[in-house]
N, C-alpha and C positions, 0 to 999 in steps of 0.2 A: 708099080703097085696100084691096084684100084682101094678105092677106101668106098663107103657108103655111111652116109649119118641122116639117120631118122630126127623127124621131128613134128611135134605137134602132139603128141602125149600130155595129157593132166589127171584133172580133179574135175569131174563134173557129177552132175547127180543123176538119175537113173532117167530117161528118156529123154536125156540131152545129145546132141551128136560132138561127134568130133571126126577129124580129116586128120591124119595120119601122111607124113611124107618121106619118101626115102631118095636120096641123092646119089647117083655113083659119078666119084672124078676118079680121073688117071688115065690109060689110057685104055680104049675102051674096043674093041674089033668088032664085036658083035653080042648085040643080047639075048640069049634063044627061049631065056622065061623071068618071069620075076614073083614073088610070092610077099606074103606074109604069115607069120609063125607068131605062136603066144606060148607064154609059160609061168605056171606057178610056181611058186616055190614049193619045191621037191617033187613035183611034178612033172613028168614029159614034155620035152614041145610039140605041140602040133598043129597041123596045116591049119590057119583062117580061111584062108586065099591066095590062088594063087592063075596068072596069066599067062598063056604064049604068045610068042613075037606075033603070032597071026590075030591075038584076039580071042582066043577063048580060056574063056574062064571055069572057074573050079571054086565051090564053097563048100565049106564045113558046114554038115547039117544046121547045127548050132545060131549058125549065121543067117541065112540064107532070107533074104528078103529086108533083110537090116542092114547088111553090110555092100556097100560094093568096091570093087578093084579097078584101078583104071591105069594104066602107063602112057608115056610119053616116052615112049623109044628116041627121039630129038632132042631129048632133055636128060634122056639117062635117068629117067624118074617114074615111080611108081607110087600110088596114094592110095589108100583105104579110106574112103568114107564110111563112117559108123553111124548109124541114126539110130535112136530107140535103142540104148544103151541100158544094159543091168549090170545089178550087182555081178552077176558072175561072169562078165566081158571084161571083170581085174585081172589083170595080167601085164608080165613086161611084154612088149610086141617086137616081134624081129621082123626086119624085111631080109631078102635075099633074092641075089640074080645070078643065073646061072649064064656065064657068059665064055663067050669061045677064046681057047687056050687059058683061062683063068682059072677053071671050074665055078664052082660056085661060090660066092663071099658073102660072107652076112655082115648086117649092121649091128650097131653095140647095145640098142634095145631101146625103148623107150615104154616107162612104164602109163598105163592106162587105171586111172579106179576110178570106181562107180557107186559112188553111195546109194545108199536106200534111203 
């Protein structure tokens, strides 16, 4: 079984950052992408970000120029930095990695909020 656990979610106030982290153990063959997802309540998830094994990346309009994704395919780890944080970047945040003979597995979420 691969598991993933996120961390680094809180409480900050609106143009503070935060770094976001996602861990995969178990056993591991190959990673062929990795992302990140948010979701409100009763809302859809959808893409923040998201990376392949070569390095290219992928942002939600939303984001783009605030947010960046970075992995560490050697560590089985993938981060979100968040800089210049709003109110409406609340959200629980998922990571997921889409990994060979696994499919894809998501983390259990970690919520983010943003005061004003």
């Amino acid at each position: 079984q691969v598991q993933l656990v996120e961390s680094g979610g809180g409480l900050v106030q609106a143009g503070a950052s935060l770094r976001l982290s996602c861990v995969a153990s178990g056993i591991i063959f190959r990673i062929d992408g990795m992302g990140w997802y948010r979701q409100a309540p009763g809302m859809e998830c959808e893409l923040v970000a998201d990376i392949s094994s070569a390095g290219s990346t992928n942002y939600a309009d939303s984001v783009k120029a605030r947010f960046t994704i970075s992995g560490d395919i050697a560590k089985n780890t993938v981060y979100l930095q968040m800089n210049n944080l709003k109110p409406e970047d609340t959200d629980v945040y998922y990571c997921n990695f889409h990994l060979l003979r696994w499919g894809t597995k998501w983390g259990q979420g970690t919520q983010v909020t943003v005061s004003s």
